[in-house]
NUDREN-450936 format. One record per residue (C-alpha): residue in one letter; residue number from 1; z negated, x, y negated. Coordinates in nm, 3 decimals. Example, Ala and Ser with C-alpha at 12.3 -4.5 7.8 and 13.67 -1.06 7.14 Angstrom:
# residues 2
node rest = a	nr = 1	Z = -0.780	X = 1.230	Y = 0.450
node rest = s	nr = 2	Z = -0.714	X = 1.367	Y = 0.106
This chain:
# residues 258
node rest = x	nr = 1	Z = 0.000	X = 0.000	Y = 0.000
node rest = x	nr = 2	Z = 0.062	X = 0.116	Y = -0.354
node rest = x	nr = 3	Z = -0.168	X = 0.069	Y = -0.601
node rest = x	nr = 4	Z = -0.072	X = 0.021	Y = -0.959
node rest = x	nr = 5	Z = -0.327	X = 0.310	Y = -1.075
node rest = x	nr = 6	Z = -0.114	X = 0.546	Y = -0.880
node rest = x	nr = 7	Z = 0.214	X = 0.514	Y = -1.143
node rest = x	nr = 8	Z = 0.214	X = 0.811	Y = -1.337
node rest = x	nr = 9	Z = 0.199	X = 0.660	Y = -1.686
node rest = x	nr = 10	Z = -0.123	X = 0.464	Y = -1.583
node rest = x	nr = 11	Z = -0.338	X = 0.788	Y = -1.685
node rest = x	nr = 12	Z = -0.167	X = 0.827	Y = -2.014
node rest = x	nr = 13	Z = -0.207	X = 0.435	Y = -2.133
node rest = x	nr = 14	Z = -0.549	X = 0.480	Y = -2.026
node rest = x	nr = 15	Z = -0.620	X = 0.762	Y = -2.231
node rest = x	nr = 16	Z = -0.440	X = 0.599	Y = -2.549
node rest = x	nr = 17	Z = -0.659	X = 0.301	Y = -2.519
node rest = x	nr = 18	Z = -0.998	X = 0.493	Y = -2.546
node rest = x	nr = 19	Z = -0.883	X = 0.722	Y = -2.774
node rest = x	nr = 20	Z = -0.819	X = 0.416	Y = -2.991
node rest = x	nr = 21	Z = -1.150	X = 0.245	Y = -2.864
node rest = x	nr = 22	Z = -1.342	X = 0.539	Y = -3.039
node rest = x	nr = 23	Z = -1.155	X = 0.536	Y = -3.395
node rest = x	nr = 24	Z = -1.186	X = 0.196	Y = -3.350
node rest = x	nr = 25	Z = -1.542	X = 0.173	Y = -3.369
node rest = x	nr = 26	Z = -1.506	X = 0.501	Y = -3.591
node rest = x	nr = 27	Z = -1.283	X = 0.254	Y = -3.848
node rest = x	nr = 28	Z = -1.530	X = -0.056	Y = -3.785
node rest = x	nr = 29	Z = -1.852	X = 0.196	Y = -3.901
node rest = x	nr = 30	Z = -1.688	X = 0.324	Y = -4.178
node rest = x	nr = 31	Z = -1.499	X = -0.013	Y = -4.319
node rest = x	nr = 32	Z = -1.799	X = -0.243	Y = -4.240
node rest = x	nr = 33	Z = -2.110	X = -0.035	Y = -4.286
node rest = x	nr = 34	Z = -2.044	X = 0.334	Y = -4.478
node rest = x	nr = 35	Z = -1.850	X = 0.175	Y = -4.717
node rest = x	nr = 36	Z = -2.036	X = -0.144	Y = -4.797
node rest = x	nr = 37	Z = -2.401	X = 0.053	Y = -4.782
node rest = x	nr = 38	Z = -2.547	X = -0.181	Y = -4.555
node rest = x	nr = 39	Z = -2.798	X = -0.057	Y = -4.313
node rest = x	nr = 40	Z = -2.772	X = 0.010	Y = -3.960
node rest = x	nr = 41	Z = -3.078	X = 0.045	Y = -3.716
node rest = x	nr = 42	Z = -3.058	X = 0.192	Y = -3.422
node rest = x	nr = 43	Z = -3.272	X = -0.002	Y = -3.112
node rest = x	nr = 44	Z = -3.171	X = 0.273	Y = -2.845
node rest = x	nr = 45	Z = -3.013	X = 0.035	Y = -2.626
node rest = x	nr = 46	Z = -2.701	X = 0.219	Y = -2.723
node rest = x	nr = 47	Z = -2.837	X = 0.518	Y = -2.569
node rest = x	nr = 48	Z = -2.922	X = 0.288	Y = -2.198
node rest = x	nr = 49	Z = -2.597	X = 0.166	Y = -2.257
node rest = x	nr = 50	Z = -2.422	X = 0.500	Y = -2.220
node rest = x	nr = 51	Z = -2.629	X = 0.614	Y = -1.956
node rest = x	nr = 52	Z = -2.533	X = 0.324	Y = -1.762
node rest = x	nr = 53	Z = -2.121	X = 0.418	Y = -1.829
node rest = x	nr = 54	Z = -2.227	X = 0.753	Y = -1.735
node rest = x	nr = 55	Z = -2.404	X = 0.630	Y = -1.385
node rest = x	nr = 56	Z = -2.071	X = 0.432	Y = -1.342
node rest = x	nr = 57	Z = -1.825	X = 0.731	Y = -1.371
node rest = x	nr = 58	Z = -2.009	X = 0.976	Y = -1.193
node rest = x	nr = 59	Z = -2.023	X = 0.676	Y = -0.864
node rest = x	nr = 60	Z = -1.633	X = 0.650	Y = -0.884
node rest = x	nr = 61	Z = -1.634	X = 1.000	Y = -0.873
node rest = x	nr = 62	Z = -1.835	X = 1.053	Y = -0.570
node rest = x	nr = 63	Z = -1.662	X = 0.746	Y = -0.411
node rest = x	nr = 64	Z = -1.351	X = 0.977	Y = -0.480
node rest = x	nr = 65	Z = -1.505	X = 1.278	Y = -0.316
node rest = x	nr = 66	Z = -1.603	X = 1.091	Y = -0.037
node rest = x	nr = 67	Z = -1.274	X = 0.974	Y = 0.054
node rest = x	nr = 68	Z = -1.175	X = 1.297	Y = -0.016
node rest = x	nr = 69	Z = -1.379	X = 1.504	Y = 0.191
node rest = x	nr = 70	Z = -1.331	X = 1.220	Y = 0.496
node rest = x	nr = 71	Z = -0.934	X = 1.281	Y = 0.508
node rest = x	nr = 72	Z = -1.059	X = 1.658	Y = 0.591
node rest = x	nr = 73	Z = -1.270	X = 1.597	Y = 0.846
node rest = x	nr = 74	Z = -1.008	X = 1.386	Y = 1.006
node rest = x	nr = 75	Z = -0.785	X = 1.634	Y = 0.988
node rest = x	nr = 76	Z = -1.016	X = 1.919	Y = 1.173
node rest = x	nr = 77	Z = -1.068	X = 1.662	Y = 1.438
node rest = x	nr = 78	Z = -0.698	X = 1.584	Y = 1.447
node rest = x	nr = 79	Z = -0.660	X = 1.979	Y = 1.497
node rest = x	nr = 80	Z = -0.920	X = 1.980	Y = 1.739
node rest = x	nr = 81	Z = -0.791	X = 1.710	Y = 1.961
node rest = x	nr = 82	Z = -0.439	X = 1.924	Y = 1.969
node rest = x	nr = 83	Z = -0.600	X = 2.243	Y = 2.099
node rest = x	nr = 84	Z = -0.864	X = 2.031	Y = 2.388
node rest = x	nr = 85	Z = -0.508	X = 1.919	Y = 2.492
node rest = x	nr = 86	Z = -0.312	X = 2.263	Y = 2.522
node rest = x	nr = 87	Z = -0.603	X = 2.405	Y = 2.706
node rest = x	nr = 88	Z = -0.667	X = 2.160	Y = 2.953
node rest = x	nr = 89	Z = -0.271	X = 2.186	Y = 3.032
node rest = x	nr = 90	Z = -0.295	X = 2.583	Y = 3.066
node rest = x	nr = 91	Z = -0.465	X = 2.501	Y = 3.407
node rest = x	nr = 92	Z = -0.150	X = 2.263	Y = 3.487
node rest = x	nr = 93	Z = 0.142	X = 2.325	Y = 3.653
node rest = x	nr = 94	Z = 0.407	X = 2.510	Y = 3.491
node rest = x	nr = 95	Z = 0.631	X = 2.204	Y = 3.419
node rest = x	nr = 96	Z = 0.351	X = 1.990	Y = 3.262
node rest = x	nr = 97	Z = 0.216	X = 2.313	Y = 3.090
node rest = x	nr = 98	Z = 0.611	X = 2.349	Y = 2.967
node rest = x	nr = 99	Z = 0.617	X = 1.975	Y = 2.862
node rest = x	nr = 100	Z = 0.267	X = 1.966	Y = 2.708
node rest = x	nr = 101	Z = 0.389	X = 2.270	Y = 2.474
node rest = x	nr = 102	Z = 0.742	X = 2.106	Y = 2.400
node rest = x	nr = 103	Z = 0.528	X = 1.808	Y = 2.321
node rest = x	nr = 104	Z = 0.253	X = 1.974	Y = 2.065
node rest = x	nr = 105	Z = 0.497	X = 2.166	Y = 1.895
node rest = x	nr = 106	Z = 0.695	X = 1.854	Y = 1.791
node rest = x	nr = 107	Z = 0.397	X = 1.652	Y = 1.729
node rest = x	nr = 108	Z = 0.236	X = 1.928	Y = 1.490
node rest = x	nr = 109	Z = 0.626	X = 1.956	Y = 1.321
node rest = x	nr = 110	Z = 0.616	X = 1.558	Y = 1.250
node rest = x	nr = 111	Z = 0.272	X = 1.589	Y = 1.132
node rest = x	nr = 112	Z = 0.323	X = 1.845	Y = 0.861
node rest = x	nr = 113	Z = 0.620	X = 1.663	Y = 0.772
node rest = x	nr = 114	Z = 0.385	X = 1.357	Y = 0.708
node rest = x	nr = 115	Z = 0.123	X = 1.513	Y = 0.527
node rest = x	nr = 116	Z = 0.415	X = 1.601	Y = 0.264
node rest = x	nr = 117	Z = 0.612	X = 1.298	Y = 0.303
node rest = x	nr = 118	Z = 0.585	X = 1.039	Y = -0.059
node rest = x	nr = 119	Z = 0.461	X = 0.691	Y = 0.005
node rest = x	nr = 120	Z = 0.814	X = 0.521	Y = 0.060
node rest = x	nr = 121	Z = 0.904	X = 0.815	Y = 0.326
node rest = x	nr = 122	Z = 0.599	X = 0.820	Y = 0.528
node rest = x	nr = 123	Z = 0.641	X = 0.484	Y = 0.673
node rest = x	nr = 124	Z = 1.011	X = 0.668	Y = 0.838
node rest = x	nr = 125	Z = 0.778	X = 0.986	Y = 0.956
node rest = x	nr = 126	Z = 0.518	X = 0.774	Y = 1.084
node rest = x	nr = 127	Z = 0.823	X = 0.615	Y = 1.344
node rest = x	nr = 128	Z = 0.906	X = 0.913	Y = 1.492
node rest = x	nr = 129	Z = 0.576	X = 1.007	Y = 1.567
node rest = x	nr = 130	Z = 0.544	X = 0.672	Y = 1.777
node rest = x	nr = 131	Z = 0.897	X = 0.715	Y = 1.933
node rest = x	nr = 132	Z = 0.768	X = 1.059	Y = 2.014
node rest = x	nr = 133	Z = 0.446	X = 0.986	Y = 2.181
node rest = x	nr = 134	Z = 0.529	X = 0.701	Y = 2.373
node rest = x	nr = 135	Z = 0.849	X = 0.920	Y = 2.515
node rest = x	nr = 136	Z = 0.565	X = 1.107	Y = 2.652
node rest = x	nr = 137	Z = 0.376	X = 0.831	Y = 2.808
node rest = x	nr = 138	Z = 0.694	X = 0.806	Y = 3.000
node rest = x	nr = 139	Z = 0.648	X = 1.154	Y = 3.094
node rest = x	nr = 140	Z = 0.310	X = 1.107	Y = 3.181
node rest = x	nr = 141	Z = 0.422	X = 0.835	Y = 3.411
node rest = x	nr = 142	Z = 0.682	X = 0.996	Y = 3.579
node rest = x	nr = 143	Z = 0.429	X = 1.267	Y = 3.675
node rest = x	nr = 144	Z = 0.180	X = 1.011	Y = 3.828
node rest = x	nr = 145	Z = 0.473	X = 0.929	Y = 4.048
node rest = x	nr = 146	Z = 0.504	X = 1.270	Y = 4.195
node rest = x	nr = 147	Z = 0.233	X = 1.415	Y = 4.467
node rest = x	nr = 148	Z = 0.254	X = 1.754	Y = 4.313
node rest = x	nr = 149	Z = 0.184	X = 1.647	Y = 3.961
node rest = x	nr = 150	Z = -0.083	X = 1.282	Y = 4.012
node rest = x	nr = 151	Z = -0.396	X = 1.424	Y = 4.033
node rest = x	nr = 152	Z = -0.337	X = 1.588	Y = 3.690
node rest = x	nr = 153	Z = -0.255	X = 1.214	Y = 3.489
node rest = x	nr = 154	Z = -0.598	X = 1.112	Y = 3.454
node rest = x	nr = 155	Z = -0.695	X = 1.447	Y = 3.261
node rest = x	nr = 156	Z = -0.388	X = 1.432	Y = 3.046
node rest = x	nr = 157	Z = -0.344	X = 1.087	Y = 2.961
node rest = x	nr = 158	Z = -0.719	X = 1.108	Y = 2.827
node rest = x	nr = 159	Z = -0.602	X = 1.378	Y = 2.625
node rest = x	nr = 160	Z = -0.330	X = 1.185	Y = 2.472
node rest = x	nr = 161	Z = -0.588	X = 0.888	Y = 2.421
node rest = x	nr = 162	Z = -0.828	X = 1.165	Y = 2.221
node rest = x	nr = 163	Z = -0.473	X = 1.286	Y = 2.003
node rest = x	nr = 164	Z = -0.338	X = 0.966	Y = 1.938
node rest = x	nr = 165	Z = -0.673	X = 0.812	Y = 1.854
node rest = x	nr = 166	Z = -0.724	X = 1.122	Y = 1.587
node rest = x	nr = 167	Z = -0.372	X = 1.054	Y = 1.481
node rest = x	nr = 168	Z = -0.391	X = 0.705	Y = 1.378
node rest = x	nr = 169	Z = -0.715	X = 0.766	Y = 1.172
node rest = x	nr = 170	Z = -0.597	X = 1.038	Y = 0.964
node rest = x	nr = 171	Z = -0.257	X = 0.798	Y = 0.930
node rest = x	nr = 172	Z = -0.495	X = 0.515	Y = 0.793
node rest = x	nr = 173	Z = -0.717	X = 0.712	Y = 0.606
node rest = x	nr = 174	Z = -0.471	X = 0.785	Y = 0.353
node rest = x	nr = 175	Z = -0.532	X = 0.380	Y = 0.297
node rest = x	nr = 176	Z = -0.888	X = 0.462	Y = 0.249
node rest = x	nr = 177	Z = -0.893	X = 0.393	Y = -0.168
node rest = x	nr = 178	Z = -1.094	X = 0.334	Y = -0.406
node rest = x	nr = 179	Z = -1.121	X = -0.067	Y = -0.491
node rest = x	nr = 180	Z = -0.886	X = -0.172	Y = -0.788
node rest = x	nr = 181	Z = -1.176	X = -0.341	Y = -0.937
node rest = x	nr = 182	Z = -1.370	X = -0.047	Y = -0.958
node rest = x	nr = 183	Z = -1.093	X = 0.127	Y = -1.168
node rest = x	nr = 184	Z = -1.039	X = -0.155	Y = -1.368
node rest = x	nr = 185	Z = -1.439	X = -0.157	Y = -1.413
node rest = x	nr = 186	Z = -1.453	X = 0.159	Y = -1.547
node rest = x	nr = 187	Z = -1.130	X = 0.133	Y = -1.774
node rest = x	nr = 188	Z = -1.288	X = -0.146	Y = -1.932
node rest = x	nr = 189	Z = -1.587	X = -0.001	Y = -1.916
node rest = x	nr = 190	Z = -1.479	X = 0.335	Y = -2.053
node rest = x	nr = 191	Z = -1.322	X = 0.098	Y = -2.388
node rest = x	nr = 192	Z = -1.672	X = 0.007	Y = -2.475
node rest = x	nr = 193	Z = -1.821	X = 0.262	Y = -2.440
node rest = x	nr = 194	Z = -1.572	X = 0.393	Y = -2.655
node rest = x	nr = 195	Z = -1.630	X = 0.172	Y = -2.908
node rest = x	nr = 196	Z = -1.993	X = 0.199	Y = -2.948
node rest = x	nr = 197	Z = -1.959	X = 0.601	Y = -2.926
node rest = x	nr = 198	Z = -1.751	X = 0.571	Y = -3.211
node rest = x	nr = 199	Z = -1.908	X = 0.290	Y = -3.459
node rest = x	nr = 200	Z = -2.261	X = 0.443	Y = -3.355
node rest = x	nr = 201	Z = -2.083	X = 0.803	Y = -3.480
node rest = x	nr = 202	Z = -1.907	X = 0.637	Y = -3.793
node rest = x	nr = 203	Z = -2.220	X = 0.469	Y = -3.916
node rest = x	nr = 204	Z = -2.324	X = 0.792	Y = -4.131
node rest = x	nr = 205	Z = -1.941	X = 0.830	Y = -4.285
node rest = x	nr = 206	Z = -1.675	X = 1.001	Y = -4.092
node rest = x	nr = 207	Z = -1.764	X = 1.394	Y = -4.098
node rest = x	nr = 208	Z = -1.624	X = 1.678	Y = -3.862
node rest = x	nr = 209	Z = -2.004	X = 1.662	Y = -3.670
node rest = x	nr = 210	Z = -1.914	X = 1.322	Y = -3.571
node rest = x	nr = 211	Z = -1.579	X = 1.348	Y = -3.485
node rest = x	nr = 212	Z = -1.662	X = 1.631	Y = -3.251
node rest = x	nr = 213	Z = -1.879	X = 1.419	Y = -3.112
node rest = x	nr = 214	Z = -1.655	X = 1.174	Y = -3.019
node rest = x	nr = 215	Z = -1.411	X = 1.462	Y = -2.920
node rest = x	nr = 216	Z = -1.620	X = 1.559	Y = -2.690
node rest = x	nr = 217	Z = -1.690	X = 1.189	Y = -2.551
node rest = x	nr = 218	Z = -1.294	X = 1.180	Y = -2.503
node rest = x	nr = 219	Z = -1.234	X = 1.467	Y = -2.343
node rest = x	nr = 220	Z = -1.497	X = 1.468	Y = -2.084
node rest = x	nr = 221	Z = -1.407	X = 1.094	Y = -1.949
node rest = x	nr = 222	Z = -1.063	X = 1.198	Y = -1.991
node rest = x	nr = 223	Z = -1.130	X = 1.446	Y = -1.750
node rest = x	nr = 224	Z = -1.341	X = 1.308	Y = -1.505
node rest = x	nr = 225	Z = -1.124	X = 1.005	Y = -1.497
node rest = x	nr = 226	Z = -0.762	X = 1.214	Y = -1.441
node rest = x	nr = 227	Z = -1.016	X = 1.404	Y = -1.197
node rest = x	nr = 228	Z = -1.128	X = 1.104	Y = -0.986
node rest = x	nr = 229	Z = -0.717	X = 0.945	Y = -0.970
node rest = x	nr = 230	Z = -0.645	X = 1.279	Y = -0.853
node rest = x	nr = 231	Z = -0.841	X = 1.278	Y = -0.554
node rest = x	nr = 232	Z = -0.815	X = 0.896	Y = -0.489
node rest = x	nr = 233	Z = -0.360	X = 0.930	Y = -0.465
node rest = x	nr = 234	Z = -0.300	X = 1.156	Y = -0.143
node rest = x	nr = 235	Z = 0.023	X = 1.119	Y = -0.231
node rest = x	nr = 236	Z = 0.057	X = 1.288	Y = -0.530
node rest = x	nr = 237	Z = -0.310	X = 1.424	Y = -0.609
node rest = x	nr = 238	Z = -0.339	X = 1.792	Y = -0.623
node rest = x	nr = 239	Z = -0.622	X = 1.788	Y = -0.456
node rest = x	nr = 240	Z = -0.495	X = 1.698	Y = -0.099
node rest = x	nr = 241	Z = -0.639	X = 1.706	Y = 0.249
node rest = x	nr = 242	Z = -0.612	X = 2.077	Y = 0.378
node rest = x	nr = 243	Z = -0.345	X = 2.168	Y = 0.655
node rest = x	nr = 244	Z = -0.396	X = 2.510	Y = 0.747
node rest = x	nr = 245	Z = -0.584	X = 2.443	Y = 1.046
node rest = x	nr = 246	Z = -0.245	X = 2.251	Y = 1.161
node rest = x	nr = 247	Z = -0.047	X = 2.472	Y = 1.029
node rest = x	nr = 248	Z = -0.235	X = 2.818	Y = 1.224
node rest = x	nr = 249	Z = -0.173	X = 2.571	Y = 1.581
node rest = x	nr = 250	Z = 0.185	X = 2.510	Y = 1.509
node rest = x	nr = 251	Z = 0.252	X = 2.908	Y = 1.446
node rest = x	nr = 252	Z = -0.002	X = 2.976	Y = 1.764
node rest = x	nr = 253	Z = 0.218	X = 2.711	Y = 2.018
node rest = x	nr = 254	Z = 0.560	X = 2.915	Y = 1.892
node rest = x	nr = 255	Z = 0.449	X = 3.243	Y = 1.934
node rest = x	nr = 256	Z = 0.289	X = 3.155	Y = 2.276
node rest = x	nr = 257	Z = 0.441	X = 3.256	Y = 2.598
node rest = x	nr = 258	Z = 0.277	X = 3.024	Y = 2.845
């Protein structure tokens, strides 16, 4: 599924509409209050209230992280699942040691492929990798017919269980977002806040103390916020799960002899 808050100009409209939340309430001080002389008293609910946006961001974040940091686990286990399977099939005979190899190598190739396929492609990937694993349930099969190769099934077809099992989690995982109304939350959210950072920083006249300020109100959520989209689009986030442990078993099964 795509989410609207994965389009690329959805960062940049969002950081528009704080920056004009803050002069904003920047304009509303100045126009309504500095101007006019009128008095302004503080009740330090203000300060709760920005705590409160503050406890709000830094959630989404770790929500983020989580997410983040689940997609690598998944893929160690995915990794791990690959190399229980080639061992158990180096005490196999040679033609379902020969098939098991074939097998990895293509599954680790369509993998990798996956990992760096965009959302509209990976839906393509994701066939082949089906078409591929169920040709070798027919080879799986075919070896429970034979007297030579039976008693080994049981001990391989548990092994494809294990690898197609870690397969399909690390698939759906990339599904594993953060909820729309969350985001939406915190952009509205984020507005007010914006607002109130910059009428409670325009009350005293608009100086370069107060505009720093709010500079540096901007810049942090601006931040965290590109920070946190980053890590929730494993699509096109830099930060991305972490292949190498794929990628050092695909380079092991084609420099292997047996």
């Amino acid at each position: 599924m795509q989410y609207y808050f994965d389009h690329p100009w959805y960062f940049a409209i969002y950081a528009v509409l704080l920056v004009a939340s803050v002069f904003g309430g920047l304009a509303l001080a100045h126009y309504q209050f500095h101007r006019k002389k009128r008095d302004w008293r503080p009740t330090g609910i203000e300060t709760a209230i920005i705590g409160l946006f503050g406890l709000m961001l830094s959630f989404t974040f770790l929500a983020a992280h989580t997410a983040t940091r689940e997609r690598n686990r998944m893929v160690h286990e995915h990794a791990d699942a690959i190399a229980t399977m080639r061992r158990n099939s180096l005490l196999m005979p040679e033609q379902i040691k020969r098939d098991t190899r074939h097998f990895l190598r293509a599954h680790l190739s369509i993998q990798l492929r996956l990992d760096s396929a965009q959302f509209d492609r990976r839906e393509l990937v994701h066939e082949r990798m089906e078409k591929l694993m169920g040709g070798f349930v027919s080879h799986i099969v075919s070896y429970a017919a034979d007297s030579s190769l039976a008693a080994n099934t049981p001990v391989l077809m548990n092994d494809l269980s294990t690898l197609s099992s870690a397969y399909y989690r690390a698939y759906y995982g990339y599904e594993e977002r953060i909820p729309s109304l969350m985001i939406d939350l915190l952009l509205i959210s984020a507005m007010l806040i914006g607002l109130l950072v910059g009428f409670m920083n325009g009350i005293g006249g608009i100086e370069l103390r107060q505009m720093i300020t709010s500079l540096l109100f901007l810049v942090i959520v601006l931040l965290t916020f590109r920070t946190v989209l980053d890590m929730n689009n494993p699509y096109r986030g830099t930060i991305q799960p972490e292949q190498e442990n794929l990628i050092k078993l695909l380079d092991a099964l084609r420099d292997s002899d047996r």
